[in-house]
PDBQT receptor file of N, H, CA, C and O in Angstrom, charges set to zero:
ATOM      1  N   UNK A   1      -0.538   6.684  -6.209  1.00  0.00    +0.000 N 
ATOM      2  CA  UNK A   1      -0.020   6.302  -4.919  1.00  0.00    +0.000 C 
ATOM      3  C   UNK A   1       1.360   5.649  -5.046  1.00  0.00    +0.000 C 
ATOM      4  O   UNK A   1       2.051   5.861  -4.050  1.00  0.00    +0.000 OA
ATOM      5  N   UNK A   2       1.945   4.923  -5.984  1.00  0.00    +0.000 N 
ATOM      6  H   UNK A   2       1.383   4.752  -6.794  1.00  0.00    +0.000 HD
ATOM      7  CA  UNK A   2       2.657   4.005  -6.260  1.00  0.00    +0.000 C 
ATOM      8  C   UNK A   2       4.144   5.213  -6.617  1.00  0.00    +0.000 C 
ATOM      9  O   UNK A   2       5.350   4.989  -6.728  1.00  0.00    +0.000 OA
ATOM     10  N   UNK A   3       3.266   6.594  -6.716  1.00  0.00    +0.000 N 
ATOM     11  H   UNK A   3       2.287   6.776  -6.625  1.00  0.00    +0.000 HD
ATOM     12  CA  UNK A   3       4.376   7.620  -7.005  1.00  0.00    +0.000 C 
ATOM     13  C   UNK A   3       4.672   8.331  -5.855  1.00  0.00    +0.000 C 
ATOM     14  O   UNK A   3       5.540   9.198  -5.963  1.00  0.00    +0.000 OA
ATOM     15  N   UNK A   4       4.131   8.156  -4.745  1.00  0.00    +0.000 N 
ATOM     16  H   UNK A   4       3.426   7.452  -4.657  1.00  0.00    +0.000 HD
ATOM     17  CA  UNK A   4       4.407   8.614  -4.062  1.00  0.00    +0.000 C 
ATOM     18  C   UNK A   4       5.965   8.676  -3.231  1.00  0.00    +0.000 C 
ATOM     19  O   UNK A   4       6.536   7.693  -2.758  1.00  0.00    +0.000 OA
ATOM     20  N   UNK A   5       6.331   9.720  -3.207  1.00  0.00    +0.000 N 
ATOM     21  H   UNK A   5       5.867  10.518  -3.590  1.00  0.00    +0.000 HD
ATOM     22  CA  UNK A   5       8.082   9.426  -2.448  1.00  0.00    +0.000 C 
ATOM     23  C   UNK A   5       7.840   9.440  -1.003  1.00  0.00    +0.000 C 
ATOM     24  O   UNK A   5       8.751   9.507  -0.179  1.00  0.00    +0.000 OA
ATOM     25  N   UNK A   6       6.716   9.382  -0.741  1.00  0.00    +0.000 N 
ATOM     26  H   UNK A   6       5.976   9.327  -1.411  1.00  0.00    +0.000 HD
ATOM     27  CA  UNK A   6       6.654   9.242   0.857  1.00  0.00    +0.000 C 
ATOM     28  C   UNK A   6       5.862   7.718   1.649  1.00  0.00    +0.000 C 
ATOM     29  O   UNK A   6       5.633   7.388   2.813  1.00  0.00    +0.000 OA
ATOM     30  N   UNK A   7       5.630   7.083   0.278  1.00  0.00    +0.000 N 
ATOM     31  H   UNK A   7       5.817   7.351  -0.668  1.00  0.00    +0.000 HD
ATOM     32  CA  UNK A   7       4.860   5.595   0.586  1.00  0.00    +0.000 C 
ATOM     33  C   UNK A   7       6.042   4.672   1.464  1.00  0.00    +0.000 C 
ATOM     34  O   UNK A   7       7.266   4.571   1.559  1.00  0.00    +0.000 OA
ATOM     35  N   UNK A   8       4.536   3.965   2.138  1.00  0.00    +0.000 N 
ATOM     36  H   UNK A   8       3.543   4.047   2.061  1.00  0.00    +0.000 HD
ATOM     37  CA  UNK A   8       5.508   3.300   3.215  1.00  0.00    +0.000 C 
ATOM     38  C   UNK A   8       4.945   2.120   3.143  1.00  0.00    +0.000 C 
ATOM     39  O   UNK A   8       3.737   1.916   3.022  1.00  0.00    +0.000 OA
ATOM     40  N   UNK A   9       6.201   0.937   3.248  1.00  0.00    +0.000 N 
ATOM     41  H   UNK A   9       7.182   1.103   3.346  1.00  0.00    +0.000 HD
ATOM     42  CA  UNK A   9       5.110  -0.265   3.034  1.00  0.00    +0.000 C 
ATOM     43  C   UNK A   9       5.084  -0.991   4.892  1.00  0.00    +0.000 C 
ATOM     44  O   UNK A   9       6.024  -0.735   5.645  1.00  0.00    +0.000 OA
ATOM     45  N   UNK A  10       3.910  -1.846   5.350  1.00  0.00    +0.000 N 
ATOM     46  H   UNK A  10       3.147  -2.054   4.738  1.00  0.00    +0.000 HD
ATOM     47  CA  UNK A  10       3.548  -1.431   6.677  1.00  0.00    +0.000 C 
ATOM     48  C   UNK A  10       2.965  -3.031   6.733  1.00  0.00    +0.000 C 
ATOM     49  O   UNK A  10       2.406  -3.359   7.780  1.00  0.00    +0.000 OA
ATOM     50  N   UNK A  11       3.090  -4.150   5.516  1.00  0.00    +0.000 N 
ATOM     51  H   UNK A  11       3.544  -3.883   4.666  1.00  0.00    +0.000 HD
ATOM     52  CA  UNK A  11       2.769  -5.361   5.670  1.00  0.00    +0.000 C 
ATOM     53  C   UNK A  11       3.288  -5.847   4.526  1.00  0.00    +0.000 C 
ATOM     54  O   UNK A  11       3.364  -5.232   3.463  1.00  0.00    +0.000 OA
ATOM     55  N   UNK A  12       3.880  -7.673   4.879  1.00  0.00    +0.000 N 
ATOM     56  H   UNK A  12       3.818  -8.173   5.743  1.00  0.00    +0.000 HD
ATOM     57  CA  UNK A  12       4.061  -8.361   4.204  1.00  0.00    +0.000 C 
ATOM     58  C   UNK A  12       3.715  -9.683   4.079  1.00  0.00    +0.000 C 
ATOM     59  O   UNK A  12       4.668 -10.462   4.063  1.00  0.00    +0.000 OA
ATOM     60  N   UNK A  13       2.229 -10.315   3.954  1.00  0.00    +0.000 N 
ATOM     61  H   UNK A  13       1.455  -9.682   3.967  1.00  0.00    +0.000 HD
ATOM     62  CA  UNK A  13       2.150 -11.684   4.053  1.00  0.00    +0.000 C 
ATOM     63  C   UNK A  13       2.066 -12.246   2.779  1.00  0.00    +0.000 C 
ATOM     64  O   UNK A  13       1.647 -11.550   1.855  1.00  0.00    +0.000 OA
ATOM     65  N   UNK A  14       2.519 -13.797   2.533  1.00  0.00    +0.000 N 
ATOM     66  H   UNK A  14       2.859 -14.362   3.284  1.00  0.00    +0.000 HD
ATOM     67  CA  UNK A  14       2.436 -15.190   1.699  1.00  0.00    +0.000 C 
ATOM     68  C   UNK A  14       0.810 -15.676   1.979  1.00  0.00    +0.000 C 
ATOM     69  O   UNK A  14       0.456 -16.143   3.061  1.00  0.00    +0.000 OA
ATOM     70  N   UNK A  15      -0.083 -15.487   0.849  1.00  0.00    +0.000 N 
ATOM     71  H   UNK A  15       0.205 -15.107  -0.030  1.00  0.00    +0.000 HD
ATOM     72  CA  UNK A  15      -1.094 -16.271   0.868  1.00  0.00    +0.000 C 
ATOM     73  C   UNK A  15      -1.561 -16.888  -0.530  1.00  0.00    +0.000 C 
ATOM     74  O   UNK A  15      -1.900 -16.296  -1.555  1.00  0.00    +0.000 OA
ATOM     75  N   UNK A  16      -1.476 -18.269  -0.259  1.00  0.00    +0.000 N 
ATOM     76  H   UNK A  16      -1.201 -18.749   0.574  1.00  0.00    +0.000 HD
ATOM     77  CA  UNK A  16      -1.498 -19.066  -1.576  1.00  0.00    +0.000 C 
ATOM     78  C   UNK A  16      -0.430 -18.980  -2.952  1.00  0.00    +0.000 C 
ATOM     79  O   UNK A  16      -0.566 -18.976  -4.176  1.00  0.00    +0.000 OA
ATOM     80  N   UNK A  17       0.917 -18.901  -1.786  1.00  0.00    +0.000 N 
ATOM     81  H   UNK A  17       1.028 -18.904  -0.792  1.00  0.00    +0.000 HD
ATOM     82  CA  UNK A  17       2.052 -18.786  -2.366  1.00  0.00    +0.000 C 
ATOM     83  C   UNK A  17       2.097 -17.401  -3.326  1.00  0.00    +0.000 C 
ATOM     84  O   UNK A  17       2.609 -17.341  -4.444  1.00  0.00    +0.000 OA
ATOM     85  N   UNK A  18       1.546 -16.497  -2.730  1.00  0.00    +0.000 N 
ATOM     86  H   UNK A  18       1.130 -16.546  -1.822  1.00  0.00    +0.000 HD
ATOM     87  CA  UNK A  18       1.491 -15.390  -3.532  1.00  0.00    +0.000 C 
ATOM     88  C   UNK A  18       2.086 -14.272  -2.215  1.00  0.00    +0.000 C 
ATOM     89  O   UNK A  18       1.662 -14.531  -1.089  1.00  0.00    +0.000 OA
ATOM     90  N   UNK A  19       2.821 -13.344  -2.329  1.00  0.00    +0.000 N 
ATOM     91  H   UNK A  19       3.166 -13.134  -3.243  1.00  0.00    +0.000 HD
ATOM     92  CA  UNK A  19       3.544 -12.171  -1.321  1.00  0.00    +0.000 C 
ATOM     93  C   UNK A  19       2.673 -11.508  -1.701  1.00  0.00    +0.000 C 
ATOM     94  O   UNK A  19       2.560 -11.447  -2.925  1.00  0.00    +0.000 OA
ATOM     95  N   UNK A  20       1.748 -10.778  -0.912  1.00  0.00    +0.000 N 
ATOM     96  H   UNK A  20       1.839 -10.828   0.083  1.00  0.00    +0.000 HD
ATOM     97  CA  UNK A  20       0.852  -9.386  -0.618  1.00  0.00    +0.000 C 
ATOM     98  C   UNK A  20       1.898  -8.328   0.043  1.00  0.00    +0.000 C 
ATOM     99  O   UNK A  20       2.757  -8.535   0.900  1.00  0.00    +0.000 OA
ATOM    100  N   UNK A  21       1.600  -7.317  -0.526  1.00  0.00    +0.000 N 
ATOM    101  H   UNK A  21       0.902  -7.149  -1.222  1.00  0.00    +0.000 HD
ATOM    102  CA  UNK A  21       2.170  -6.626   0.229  1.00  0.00    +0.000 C 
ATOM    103  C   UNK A  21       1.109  -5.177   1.027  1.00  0.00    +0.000 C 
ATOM    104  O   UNK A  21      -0.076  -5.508   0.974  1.00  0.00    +0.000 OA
ATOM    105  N   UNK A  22       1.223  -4.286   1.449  1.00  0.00    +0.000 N 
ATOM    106  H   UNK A  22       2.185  -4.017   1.492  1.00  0.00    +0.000 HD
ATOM    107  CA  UNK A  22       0.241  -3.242   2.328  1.00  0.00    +0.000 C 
ATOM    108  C   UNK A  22       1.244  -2.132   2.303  1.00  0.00    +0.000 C 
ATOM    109  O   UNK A  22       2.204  -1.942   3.049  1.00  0.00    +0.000 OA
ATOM    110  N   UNK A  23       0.820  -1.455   1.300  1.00  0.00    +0.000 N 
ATOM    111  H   UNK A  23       0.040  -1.609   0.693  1.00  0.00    +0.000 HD
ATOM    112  CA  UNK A  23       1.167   0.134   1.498  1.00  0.00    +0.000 C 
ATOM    113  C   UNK A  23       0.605   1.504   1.966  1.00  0.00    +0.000 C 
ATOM    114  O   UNK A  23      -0.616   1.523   1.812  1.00  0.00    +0.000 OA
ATOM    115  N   UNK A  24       0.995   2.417   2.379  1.00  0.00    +0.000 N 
ATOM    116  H   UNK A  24       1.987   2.402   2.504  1.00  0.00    +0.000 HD
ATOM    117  CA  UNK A  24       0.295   3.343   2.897  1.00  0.00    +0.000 C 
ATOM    118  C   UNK A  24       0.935   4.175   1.888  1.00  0.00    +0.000 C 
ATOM    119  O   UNK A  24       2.125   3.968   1.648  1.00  0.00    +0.000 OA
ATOM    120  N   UNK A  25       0.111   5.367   1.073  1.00  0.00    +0.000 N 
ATOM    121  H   UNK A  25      -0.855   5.535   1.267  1.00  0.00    +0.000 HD
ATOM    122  CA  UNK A  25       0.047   6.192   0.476  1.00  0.00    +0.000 C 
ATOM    123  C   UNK A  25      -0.637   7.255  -0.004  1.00  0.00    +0.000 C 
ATOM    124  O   UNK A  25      -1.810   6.944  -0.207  1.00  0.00    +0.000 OA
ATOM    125  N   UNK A  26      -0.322   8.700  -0.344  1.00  0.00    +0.000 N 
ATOM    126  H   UNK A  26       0.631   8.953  -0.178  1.00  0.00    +0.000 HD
ATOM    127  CA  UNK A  26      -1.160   9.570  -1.023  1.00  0.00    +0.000 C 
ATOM    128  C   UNK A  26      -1.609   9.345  -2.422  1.00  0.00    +0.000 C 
ATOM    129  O   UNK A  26      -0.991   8.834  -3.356  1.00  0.00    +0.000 OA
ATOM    130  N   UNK A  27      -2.735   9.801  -2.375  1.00  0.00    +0.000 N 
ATOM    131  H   UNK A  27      -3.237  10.216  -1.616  1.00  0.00    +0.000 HD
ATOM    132  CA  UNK A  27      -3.027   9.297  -3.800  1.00  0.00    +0.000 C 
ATOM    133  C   UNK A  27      -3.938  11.150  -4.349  1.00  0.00    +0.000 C 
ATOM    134  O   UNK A  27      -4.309  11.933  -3.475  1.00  0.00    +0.000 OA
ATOM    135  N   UNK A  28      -4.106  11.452  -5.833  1.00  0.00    +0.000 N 
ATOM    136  H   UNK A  28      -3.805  10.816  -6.544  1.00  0.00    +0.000 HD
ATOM    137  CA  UNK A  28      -3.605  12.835  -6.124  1.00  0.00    +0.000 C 
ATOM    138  C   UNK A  28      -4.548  13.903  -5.314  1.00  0.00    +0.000 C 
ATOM    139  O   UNK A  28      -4.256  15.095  -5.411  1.00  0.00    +0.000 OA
ATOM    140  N   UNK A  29      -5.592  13.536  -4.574  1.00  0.00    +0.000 N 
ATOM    141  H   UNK A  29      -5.829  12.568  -4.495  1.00  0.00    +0.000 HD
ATOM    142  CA  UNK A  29      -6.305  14.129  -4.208  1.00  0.00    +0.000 C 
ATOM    143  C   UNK A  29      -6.316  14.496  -2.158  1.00  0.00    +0.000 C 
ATOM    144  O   UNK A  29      -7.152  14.805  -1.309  1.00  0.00    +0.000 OA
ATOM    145  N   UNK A  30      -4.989  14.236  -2.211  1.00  0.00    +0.000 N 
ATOM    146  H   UNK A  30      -4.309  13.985  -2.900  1.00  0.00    +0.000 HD
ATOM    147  CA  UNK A  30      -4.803  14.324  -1.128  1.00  0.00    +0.000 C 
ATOM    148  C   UNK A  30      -5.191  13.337   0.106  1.00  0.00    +0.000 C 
ATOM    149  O   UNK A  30      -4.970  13.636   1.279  1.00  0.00    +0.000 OA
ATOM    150  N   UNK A  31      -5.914  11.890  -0.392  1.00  0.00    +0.000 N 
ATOM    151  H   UNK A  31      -6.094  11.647  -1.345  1.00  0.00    +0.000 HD
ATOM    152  CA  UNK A  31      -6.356  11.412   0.461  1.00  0.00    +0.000 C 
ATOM    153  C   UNK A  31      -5.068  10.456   0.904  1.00  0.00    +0.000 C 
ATOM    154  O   UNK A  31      -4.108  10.967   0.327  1.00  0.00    +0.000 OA
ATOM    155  N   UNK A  32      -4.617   9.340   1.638  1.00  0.00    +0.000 N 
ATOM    156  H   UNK A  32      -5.396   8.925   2.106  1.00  0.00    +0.000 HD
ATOM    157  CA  UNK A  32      -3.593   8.834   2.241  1.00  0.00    +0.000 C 
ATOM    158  C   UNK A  32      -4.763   7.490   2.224  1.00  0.00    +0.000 C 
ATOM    159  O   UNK A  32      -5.872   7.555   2.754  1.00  0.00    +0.000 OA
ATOM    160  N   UNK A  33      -4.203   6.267   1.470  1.00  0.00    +0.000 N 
ATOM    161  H   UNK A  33      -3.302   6.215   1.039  1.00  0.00    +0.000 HD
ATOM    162  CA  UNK A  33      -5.020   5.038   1.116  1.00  0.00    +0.000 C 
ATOM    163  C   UNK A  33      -3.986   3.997   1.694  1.00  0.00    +0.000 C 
ATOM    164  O   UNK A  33      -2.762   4.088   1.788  1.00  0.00    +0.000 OA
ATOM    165  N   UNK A  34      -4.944   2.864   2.093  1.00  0.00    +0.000 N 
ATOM    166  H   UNK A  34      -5.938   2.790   2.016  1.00  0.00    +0.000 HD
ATOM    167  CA  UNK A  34      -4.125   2.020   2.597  1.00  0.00    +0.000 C 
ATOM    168  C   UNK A  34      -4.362   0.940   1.436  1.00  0.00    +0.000 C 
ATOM    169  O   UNK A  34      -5.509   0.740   1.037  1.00  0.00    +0.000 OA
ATOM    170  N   UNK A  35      -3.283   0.251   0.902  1.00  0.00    +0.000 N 
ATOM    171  H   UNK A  35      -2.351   0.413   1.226  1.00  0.00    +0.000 HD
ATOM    172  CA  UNK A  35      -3.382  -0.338  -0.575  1.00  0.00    +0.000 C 
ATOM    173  C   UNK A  35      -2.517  -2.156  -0.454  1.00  0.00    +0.000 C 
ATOM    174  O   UNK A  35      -1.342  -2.402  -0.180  1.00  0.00    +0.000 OA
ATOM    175  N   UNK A  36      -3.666  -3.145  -0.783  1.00  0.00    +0.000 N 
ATOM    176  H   UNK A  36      -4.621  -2.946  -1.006  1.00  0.00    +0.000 HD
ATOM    177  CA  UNK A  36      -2.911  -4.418  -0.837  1.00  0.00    +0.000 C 
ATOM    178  C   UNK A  36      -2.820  -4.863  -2.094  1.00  0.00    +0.000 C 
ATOM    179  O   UNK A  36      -3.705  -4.937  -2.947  1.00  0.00    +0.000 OA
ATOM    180  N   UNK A  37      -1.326  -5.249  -2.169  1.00  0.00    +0.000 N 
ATOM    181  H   UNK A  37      -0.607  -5.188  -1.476  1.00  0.00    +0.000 HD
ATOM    182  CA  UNK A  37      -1.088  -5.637  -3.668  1.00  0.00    +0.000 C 
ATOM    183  C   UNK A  37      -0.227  -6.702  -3.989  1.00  0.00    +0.000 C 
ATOM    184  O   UNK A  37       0.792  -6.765  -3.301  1.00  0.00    +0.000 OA
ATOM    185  N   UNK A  38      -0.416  -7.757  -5.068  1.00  0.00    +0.000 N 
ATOM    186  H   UNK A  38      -1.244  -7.706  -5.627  1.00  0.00    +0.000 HD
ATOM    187  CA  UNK A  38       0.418  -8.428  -4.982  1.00  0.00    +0.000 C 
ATOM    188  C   UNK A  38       1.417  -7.795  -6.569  1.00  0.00    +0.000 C 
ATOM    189  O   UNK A  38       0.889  -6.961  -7.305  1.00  0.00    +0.000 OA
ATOM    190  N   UNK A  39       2.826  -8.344  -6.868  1.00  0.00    +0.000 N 
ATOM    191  H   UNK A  39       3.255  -9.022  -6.271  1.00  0.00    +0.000 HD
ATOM    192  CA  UNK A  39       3.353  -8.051  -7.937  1.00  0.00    +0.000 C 
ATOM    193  C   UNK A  39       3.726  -9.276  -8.895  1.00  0.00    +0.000 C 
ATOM    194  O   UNK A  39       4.338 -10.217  -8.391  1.00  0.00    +0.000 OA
ATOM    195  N   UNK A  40       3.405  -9.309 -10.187  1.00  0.00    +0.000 N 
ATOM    196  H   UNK A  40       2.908  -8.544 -10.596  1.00  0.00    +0.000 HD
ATOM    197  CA  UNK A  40       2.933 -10.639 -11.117  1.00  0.00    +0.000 C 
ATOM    198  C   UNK A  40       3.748 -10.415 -12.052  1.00  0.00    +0.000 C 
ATOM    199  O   UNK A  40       3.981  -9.248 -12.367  1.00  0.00    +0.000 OA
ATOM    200  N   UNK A  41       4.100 -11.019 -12.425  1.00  0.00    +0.000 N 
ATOM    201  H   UNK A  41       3.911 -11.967 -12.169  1.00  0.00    +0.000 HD
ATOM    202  CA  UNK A  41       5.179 -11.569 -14.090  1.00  0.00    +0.000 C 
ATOM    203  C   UNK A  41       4.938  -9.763 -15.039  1.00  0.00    +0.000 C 
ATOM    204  O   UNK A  41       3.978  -8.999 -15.130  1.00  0.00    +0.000 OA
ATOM    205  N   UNK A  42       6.020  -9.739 -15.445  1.00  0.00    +0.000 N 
ATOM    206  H   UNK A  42       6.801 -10.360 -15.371  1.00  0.00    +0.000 HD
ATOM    207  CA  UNK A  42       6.420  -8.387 -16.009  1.00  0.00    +0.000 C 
ATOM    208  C   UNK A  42       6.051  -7.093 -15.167  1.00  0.00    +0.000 C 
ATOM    209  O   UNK A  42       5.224  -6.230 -15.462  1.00  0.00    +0.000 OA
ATOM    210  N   UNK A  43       6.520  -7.137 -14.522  1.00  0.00    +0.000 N 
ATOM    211  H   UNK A  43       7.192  -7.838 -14.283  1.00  0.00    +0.000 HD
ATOM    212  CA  UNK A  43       5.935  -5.947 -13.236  1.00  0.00    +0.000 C 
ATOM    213  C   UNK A  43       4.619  -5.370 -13.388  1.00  0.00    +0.000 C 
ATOM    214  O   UNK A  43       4.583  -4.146 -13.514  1.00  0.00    +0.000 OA
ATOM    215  N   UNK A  44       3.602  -5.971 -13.400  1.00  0.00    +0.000 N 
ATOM    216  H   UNK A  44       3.632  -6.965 -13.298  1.00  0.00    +0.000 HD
ATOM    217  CA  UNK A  44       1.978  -6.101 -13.338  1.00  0.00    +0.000 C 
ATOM    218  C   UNK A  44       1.649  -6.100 -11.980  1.00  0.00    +0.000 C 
ATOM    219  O   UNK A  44       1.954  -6.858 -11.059  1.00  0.00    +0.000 OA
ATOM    220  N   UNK A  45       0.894  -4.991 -12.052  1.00  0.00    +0.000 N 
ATOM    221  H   UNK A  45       0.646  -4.375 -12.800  1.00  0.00    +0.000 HD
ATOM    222  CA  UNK A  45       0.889  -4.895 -10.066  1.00  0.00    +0.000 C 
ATOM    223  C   UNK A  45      -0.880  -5.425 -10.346  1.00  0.00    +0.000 C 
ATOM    224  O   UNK A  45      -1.524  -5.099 -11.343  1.00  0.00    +0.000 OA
ATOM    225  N   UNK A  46      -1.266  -6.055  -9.519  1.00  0.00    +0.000 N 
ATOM    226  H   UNK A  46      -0.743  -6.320  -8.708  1.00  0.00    +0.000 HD
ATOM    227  CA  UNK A  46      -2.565  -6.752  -9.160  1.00  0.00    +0.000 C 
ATOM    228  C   UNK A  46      -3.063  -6.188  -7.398  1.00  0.00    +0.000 C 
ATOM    229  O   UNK A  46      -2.665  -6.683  -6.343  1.00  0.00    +0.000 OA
ATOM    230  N   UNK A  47      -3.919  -5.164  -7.555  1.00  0.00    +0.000 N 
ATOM    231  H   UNK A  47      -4.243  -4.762  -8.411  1.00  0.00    +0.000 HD
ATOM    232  CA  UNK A  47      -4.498  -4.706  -6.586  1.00  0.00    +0.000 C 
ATOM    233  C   UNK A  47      -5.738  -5.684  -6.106  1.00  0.00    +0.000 C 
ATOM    234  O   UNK A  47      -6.618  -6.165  -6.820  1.00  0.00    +0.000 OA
ATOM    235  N   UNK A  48      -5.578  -5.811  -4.902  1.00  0.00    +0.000 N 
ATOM    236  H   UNK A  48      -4.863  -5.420  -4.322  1.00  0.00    +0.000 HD
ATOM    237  CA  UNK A  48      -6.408  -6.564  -3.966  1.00  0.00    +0.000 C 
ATOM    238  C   UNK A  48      -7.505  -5.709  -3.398  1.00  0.00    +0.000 C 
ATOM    239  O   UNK A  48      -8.702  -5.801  -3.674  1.00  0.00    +0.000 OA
ATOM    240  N   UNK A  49      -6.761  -4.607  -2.311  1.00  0.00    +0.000 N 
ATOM    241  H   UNK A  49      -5.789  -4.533  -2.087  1.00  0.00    +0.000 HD
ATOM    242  CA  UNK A  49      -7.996  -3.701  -1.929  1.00  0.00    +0.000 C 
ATOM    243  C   UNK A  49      -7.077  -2.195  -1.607  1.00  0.00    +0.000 C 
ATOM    244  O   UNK A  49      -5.894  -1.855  -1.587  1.00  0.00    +0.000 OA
ATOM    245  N   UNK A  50      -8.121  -1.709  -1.431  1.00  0.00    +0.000 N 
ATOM    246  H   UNK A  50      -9.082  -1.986  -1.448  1.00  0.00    +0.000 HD
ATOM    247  CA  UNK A  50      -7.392  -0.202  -1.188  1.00  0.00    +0.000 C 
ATOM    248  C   UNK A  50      -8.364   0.509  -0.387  1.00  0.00    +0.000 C 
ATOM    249  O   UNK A  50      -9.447   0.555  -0.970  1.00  0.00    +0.000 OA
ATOM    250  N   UNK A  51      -8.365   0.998   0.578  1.00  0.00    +0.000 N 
ATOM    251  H   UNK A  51      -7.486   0.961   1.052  1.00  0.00    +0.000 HD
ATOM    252  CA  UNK A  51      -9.158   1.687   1.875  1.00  0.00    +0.000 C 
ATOM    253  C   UNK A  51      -8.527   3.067   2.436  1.00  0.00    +0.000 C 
ATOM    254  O   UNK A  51      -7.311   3.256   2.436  1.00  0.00    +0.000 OA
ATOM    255  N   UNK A  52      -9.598   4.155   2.984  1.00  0.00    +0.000 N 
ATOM    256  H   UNK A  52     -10.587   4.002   2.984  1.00  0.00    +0.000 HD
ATOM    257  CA  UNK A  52      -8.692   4.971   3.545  1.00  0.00    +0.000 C 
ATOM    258  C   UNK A  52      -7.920   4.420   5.126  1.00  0.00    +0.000 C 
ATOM    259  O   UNK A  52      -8.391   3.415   5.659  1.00  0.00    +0.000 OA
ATOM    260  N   UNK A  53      -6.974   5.006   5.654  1.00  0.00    +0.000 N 
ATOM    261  H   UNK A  53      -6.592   5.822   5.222  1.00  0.00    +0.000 HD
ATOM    262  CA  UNK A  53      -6.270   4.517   6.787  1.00  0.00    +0.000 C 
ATOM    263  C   UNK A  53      -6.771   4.224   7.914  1.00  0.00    +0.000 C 
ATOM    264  O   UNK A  53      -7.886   4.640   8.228  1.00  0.00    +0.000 OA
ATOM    265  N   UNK A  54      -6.011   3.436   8.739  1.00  0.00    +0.000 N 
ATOM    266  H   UNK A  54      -5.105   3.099   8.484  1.00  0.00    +0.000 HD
ATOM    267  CA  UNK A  54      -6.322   3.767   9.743  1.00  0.00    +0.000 C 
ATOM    268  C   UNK A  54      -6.045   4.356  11.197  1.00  0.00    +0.000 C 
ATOM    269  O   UNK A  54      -4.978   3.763  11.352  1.00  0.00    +0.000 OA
ATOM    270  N   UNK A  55      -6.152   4.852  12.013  1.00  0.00    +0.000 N 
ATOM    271  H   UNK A  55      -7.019   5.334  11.888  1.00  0.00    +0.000 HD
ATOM    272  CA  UNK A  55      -5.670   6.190  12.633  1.00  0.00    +0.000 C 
ATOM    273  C   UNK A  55      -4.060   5.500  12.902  1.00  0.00    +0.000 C 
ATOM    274  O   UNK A  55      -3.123   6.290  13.019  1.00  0.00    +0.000 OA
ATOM    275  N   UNK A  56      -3.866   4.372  12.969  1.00  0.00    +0.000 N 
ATOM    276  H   UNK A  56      -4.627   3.730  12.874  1.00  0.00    +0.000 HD
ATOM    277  CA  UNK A  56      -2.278   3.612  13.098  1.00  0.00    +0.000 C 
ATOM    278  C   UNK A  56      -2.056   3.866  11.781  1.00  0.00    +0.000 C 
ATOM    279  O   UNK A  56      -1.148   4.684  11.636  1.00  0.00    +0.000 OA
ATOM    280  N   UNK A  57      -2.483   3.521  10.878  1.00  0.00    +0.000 N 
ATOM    281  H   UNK A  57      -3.221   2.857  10.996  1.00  0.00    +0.000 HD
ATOM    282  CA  UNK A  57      -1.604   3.594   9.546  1.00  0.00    +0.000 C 
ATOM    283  C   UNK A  57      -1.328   4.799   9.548  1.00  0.00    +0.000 C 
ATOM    284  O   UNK A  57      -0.127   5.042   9.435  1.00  0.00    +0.000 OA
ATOM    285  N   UNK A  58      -2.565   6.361   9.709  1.00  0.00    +0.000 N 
ATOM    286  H   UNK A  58      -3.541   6.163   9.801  1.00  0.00    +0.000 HD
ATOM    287  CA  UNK A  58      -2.018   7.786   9.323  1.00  0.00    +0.000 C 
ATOM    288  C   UNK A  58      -0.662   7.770  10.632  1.00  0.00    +0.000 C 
ATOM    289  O   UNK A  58       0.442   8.239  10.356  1.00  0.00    +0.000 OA
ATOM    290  N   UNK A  59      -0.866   7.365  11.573  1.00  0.00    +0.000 N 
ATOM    291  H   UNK A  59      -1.763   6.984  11.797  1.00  0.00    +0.000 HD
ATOM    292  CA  UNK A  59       0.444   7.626  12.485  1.00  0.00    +0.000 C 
ATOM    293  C   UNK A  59       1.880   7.234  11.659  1.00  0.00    +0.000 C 
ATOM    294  O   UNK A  59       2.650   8.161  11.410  1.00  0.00    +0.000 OA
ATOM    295  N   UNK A  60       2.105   6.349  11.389  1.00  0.00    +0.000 N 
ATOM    296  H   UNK A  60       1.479   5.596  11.591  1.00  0.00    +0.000 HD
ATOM    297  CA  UNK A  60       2.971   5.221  10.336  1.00  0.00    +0.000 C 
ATOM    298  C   UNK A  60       3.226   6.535   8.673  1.00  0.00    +0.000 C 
ATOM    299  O   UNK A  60       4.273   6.964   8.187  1.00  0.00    +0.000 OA
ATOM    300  N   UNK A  61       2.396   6.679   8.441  1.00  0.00    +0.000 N 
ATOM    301  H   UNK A  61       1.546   6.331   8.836  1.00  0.00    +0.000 HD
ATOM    302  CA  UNK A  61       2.545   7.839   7.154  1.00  0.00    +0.000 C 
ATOM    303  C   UNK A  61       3.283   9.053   7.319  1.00  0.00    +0.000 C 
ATOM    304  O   UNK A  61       4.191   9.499   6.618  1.00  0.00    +0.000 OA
ATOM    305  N   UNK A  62       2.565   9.691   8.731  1.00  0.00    +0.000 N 
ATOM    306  H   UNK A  62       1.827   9.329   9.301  1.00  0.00    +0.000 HD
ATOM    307  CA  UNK A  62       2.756  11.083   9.385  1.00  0.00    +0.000 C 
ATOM    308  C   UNK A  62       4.450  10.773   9.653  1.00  0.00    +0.000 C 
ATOM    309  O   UNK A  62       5.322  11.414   9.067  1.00  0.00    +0.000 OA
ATOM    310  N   UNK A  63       4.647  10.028  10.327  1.00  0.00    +0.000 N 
ATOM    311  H   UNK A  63       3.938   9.507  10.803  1.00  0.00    +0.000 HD
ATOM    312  CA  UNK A  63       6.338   9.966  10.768  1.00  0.00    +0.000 C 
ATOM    313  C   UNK A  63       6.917  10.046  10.147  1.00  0.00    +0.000 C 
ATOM    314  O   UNK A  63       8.061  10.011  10.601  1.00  0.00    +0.000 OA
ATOM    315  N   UNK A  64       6.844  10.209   8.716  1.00  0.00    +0.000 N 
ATOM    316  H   UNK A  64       5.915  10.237   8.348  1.00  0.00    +0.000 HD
ATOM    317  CA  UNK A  64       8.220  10.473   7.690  1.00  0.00    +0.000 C 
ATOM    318  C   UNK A  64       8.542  11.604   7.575  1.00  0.00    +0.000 C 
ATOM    319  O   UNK A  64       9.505  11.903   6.869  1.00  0.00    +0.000 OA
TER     320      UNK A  64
């Protein structure tokens, strides 16, 4: 998903002094995942959760 050239990021909150961020992306099987992540010391990505979309997020994906 993180390769995707069509990922869109669609949230940004601070919780417990940590930046989450919310991406929308394909991932290889064609599905479109909605993905929270924060990014940690040496570019270590730390996944929170990852879900398929929702009919706003596929809208938000579809527009590119």
């Amino acid at each position: 998903m993180f390769l995707d050239p069509f990922v869109k990021k669609v949230d940004s909150e601070v919780i417990d002094l940590e930046t989450r961020d919310t991406i929308v992306g394909m991932i290889e099987n064609w599905q479109v995942l909605s993905v929270v992540f924060t990014l940690r010391e040496n570019d270590i990505f730390r996944l929170i959760s990852a879900r398929r979309v929702t009919s706003k997020q596929w809208k938000i994906y579809e527009k590119q």
